[in-house]
C-alpha positions as a Python dict, from the first residue, in 0.01 Angstrom:
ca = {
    (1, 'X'): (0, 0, 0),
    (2, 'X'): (109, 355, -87),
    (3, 'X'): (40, 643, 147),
    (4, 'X'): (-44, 1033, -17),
    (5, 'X'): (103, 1200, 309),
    (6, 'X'): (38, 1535, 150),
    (7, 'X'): (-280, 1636, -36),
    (8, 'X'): (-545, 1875, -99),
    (9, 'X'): (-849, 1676, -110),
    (10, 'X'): (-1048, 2007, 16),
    (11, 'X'): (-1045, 2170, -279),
    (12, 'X'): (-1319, 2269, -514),
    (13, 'X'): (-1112, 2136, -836),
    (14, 'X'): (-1167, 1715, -668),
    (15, 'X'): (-1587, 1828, -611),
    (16, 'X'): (-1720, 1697, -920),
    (17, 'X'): (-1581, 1350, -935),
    (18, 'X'): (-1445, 1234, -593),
    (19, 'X'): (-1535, 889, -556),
    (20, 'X'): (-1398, 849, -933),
    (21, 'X'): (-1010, 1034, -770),
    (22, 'X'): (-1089, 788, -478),
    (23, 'X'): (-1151, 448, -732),
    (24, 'X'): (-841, 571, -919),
    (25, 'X'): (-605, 573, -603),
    (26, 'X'): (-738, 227, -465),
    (27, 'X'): (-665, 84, -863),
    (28, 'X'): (-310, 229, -789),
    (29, 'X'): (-222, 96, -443),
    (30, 'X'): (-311, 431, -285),
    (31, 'X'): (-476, 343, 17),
    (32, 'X'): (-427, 626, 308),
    (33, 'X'): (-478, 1019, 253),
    (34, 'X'): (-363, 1306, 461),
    (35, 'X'): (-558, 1610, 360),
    (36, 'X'): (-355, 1906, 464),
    (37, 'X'): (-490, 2195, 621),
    (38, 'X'): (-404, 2577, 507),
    (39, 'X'): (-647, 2791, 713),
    (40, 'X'): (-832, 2726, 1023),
    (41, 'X'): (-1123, 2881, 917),
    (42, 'X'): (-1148, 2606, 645),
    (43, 'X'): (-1098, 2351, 863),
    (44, 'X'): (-1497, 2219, 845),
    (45, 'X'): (-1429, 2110, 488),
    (46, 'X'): (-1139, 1861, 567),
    (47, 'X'): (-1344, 1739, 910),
    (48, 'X'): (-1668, 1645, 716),
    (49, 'X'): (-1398, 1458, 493),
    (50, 'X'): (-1205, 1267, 781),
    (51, 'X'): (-1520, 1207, 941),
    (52, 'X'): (-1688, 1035, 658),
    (53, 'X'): (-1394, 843, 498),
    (54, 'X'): (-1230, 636, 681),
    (55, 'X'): (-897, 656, 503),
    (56, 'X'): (-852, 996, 499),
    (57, 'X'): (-683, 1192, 767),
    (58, 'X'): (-593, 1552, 814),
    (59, 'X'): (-342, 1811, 958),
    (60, 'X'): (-440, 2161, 1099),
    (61, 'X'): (-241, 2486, 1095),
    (62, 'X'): (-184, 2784, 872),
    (63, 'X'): (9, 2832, 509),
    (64, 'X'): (249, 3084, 534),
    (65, 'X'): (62, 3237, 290),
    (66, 'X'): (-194, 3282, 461),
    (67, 'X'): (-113, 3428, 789),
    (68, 'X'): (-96, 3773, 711),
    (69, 'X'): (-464, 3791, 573),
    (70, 'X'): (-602, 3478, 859),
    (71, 'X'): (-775, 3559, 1144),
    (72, 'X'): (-579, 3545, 1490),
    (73, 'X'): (-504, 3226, 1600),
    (74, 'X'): (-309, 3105, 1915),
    (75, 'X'): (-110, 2831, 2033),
    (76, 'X'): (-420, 2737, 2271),
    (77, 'X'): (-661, 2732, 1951),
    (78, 'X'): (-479, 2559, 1720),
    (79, 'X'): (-414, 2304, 2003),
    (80, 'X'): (-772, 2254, 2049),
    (81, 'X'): (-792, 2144, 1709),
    (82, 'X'): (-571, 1848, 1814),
    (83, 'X'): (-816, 1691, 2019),
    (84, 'X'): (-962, 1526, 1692),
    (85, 'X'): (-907, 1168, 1691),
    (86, 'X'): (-830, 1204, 1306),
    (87, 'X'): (-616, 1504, 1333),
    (88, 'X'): (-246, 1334, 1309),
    (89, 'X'): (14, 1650, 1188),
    (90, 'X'): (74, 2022, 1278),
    (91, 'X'): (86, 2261, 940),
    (92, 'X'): (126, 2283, 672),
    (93, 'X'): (359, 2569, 822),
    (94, 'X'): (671, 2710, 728),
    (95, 'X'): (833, 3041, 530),
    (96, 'X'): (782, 3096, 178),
    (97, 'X'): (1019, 3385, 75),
    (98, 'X'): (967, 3280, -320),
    (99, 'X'): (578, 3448, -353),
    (100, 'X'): (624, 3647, -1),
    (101, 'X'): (222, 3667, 0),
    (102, 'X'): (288, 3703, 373),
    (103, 'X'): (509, 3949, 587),
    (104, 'X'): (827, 3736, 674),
    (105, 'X'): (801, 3847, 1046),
    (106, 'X'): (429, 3709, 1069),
    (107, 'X'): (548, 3389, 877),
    (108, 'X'): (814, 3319, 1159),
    (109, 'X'): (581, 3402, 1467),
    (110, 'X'): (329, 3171, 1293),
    (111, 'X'): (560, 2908, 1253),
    (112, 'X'): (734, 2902, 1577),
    (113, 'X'): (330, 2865, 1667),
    (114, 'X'): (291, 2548, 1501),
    (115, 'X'): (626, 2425, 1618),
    (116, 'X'): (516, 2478, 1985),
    (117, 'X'): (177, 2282, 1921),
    (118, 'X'): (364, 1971, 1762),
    (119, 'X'): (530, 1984, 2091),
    (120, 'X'): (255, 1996, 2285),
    (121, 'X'): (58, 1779, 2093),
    (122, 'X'): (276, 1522, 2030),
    (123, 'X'): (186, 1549, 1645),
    (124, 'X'): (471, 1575, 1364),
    (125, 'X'): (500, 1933, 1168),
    (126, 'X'): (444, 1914, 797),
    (127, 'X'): (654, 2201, 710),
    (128, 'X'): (666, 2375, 362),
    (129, 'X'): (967, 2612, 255),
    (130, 'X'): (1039, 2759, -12),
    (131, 'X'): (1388, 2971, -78),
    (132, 'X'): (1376, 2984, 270),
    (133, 'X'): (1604, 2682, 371),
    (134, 'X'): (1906, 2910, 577),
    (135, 'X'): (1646, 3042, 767),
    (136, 'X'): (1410, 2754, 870),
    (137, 'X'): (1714, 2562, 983),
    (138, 'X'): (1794, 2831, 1192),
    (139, 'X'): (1493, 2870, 1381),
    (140, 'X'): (1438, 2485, 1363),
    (141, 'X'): (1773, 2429, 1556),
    (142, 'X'): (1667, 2719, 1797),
    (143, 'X'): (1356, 2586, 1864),
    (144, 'X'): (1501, 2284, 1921),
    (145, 'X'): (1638, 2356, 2236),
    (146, 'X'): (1344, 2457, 2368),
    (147, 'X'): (1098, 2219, 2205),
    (148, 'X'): (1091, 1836, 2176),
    (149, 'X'): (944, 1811, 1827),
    (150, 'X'): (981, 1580, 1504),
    (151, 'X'): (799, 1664, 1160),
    (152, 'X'): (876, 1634, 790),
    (153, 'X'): (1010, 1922, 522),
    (154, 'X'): (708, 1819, 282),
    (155, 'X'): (723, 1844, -151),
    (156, 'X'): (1103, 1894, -113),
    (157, 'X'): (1203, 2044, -386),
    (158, 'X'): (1584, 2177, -239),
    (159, 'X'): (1909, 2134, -486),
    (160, 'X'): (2084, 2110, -133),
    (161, 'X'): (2227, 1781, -24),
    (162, 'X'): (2366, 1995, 303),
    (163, 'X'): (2006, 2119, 359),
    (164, 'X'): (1886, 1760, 310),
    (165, 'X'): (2171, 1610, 590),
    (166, 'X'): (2075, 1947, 824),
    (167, 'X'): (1712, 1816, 794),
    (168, 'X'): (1780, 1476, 893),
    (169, 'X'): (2047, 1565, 1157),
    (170, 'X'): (1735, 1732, 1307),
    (171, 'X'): (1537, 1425, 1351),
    (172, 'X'): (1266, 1529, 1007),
    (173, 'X'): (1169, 1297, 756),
    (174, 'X'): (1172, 1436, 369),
    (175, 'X'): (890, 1391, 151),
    (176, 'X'): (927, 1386, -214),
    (177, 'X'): (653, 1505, -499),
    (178, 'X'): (591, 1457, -840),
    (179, 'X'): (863, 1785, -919),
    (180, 'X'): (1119, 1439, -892),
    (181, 'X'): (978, 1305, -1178),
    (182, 'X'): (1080, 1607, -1396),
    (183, 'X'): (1359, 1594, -1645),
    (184, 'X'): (1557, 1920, -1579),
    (185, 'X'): (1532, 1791, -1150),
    (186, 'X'): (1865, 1632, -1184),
    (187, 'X'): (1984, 1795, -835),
    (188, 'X'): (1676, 1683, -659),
    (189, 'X'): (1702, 1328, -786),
    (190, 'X'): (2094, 1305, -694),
    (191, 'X'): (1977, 1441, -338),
    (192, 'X'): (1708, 1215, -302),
    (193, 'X'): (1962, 940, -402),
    (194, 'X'): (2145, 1010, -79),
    (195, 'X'): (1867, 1064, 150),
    (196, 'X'): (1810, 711, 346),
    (197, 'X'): (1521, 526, 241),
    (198, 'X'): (1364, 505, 609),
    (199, 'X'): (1372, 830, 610),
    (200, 'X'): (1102, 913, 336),
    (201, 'X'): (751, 989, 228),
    (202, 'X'): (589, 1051, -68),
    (203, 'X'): (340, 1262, -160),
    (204, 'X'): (147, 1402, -466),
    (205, 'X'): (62, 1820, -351),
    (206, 'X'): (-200, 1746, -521),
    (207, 'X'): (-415, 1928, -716),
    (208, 'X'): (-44, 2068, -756),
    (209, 'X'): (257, 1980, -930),
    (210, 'X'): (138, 1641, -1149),
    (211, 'X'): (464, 1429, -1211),
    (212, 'X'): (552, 1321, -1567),
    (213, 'X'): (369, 1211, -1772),
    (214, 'X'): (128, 1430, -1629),
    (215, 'X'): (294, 1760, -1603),
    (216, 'X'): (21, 2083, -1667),
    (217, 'X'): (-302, 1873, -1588),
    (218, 'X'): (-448, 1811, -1249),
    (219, 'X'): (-281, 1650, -1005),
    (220, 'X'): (-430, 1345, -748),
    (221, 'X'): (-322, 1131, -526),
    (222, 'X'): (-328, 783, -782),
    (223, 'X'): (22, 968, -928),
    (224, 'X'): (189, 907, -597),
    (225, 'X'): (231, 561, -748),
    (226, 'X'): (458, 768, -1071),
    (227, 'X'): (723, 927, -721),
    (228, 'X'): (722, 576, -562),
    (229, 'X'): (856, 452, -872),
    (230, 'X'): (1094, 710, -947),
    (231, 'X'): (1249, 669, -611),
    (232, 'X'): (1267, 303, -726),
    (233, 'X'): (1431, 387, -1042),
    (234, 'X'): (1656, 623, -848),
    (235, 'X'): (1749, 410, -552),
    (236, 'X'): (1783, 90, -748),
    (237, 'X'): (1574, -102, -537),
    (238, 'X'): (1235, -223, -609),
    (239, 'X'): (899, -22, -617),
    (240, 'X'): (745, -295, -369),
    (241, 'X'): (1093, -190, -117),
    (242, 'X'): (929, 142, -200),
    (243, 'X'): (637, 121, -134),
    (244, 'X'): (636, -42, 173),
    (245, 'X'): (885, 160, 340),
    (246, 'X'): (754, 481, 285),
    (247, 'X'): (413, 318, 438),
    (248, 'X'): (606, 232, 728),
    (249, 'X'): (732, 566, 777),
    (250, 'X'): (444, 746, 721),
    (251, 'X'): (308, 531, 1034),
    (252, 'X'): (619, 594, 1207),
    (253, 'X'): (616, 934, 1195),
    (254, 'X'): (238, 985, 1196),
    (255, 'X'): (142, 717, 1459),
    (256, 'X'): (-163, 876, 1577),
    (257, 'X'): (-280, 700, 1268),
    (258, 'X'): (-487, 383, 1302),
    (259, 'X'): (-325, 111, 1092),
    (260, 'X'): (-499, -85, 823),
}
């Protein structure tokens, strides 16, 4: 079984043909979703989701892009949020100093937010970052000594194999999207090449960033199987090695999760 640790399921884009995206993912050895939260205020669209699918899962927190225009929200309300039996990750949070939709200040009180709920939660951080790697390994390492926290850098996309080691150094888990599959990502593929297996998730983004041969169309969480393989291709191991190590991660790191 595959895992989509990262996905959008949410969205308006998925409305119109849902249980055809779901049929498509079981035909591909998808079996387990984590729909990813990007505002608390939208949060009633991924709970009547996780409450009426069993498979599916979510996250809570705040895109950096979105915390300059979101309502407040405090440590003490996002930790409520927690308290969900079928909440299992913290985020997505992070910097983003690519678009800079947000004021960087705001993105790094926000952050350091989330970071303090995974720690009192217990729950992983699905981080997102994005020209921004200097900077959220600083205040990952700083927080560190304050916080007892673990998490993932989700959809990494960094040329960095020193980012990638500072990551893991940290105790995070790297999960890679379709943007591996693309022919001019030679630096991500020789980075993911070095990046331990046991140490990985995969992930689609979707309705984002569709791997080859699906690049420009809409994105969902049956192409997970098209990263899975690439890591395969990659890694010179098989897809099954994969596959089922990237499931067993995913319930390592997320292990609020009921297996199945």
């Amino acid at each position: 079984m595959l895992v989509d640790s990262h996905c959008h399921l949410d969205y308006e884009v998925f409305a119109e043909d849902f249980a055809d995206i779901l049929a498509r993912a079981k035909d591909n050895g998808v079996g387990l979703f984590q729909t990813i939260s990007t505002k608390v205020t939208e949060f009633h669209k991924l709970k009547k989701l996780i409450e009426t699918y069993p498979n599916i899962y979510a996250s809570i927190g705040i895109h950096p892009h979105e915390v300059d225009e979101h309502p407040e929200v405090s440590v003490e309300d996002l930790f409520e949020y927690t308290k969900h039996p079928k909440v299992i990750g913290i985020g997505e949070t992070g910097l983003d100093l690519y678009y800079e939709h947000s004021k960087i200040e705001k993105q790094q009180d926000y952050f350091l937010r989330h970071i303090e709920v995974s720690h009192l939660s217990g729950l992983p951080l699905i981080i997102h970052t994005r020209d921004a790697d200097p900077l959220t390994i600083e205040i990952l390492k700083e927080a560190k000594k304050k916080f007892d926290f673990t998490g993932l850098i989700h959809c990494f996309s960094s040329e960095s194999l020193e980012f990638a080691k500072s990551c893991l150094d940290l105790g995070l888990y790297i999960s890679i999207s379709g943007i591996v599959t693309f022919k001019k990502a030679l630096a991500l593929q020789e980075v993911v090449k070095q990046v331990p297996l046991d140490r990985l998730l995969v992930e689609t983004d979707s309705p984002y960033l569709a791997p080859d041969p699906y690049r420009g169309k809409r994105n969902e969480p049956a192409f997970v199987k098209k990263v899975a393989e690439k890591i395969s291709d990659l890694k010179n191991v098989s897809f099954q090695e994969v596959s089922d190590q990237t499931t067993e991660n995913f319930f390592k790191l997320f292990n609020k999760v009921q297996r199945i």
